[in-house]
C-alpha positions as CSV (number, residue, x, y, z in Angstrom):
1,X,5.5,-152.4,-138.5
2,X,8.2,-150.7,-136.6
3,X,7.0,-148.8,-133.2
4,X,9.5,-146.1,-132.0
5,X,9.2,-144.8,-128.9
6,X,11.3,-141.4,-127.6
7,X,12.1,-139.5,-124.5
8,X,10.0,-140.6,-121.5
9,X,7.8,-142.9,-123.6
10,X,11.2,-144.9,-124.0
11,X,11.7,-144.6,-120.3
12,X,8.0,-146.1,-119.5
13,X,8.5,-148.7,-121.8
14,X,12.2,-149.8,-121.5
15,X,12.7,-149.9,-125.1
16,X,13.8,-147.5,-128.1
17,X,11.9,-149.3,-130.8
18,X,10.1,-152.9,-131.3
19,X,8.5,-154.6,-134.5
20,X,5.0,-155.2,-133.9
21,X,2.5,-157.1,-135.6
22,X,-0.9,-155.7,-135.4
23,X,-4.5,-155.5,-136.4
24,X,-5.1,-152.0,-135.9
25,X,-7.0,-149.7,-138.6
26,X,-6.0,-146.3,-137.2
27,X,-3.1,-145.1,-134.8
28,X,-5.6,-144.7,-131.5
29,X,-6.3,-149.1,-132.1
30,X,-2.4,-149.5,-132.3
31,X,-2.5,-147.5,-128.6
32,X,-5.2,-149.9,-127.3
33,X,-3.3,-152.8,-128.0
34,X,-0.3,-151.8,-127.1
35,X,-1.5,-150.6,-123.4
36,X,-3.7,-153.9,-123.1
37,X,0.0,-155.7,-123.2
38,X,1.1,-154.6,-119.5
39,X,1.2,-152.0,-117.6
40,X,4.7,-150.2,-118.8
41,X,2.7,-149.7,-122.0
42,X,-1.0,-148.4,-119.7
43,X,1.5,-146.1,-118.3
44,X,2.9,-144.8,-120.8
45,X,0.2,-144.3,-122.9
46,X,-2.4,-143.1,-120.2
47,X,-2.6,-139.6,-121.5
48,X,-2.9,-138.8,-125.4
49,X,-2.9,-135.1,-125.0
50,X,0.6,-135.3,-123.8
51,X,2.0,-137.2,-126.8
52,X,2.4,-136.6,-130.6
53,X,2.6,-139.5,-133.3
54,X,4.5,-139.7,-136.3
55,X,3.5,-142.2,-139.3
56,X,6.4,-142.5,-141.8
57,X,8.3,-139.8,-140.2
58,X,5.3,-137.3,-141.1
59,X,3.3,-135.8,-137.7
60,X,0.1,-137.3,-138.0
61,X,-3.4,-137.4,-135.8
62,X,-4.4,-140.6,-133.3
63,X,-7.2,-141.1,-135.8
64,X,-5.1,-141.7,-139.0
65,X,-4.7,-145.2,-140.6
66,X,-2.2,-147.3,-140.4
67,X,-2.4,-148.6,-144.3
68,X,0.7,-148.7,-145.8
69,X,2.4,-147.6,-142.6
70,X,6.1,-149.0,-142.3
71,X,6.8,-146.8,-139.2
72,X,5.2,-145.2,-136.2
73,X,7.2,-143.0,-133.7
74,X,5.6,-142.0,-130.5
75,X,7.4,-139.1,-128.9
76,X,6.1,-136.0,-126.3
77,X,5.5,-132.6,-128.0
78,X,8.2,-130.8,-128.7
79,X,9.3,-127.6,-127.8
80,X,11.1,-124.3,-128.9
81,X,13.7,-122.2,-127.7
């Protein structure tokens, strides 16, 4: 599947998007494997509450499954003005 990754995720991890192959059921197993890679990915995935996920360019909950999922974006909450 395709990972995106925006704004200071990008920044902690050095890249905009990657293809990963993965075993994950739900969006939460995706972050554990991704932060037991290195320590851009621990970093930048140390604290849920500050980031939102997107499956399939629909907002979506760290507990969803990954099924059928082509895309995942990973981006901080955004906000108004």
């Amino acid at each position: 599947m395709e990972v995106l990754y925006f704004a200071w995720v990008r920044e902690r991890i050095g890249l905009p998007k990657e293809r990963v192959e993965t075993s994950a059921v739900t969006v939460a197993e995706l972050v554990e494997e991704l932060k037991a890679r290195e320590e851009r990915y621990a970093a930048a995935f140390a604290d849920l509450s500050a980031l939102r996920v997107a499956l399939d360019q629909e907002l979506a909950e760290f507990d969803a499954p990954l099924a059928g999922v082509r895309e995942v974006a990973f981006f901080p909450p955004m906000t108004g003005g």
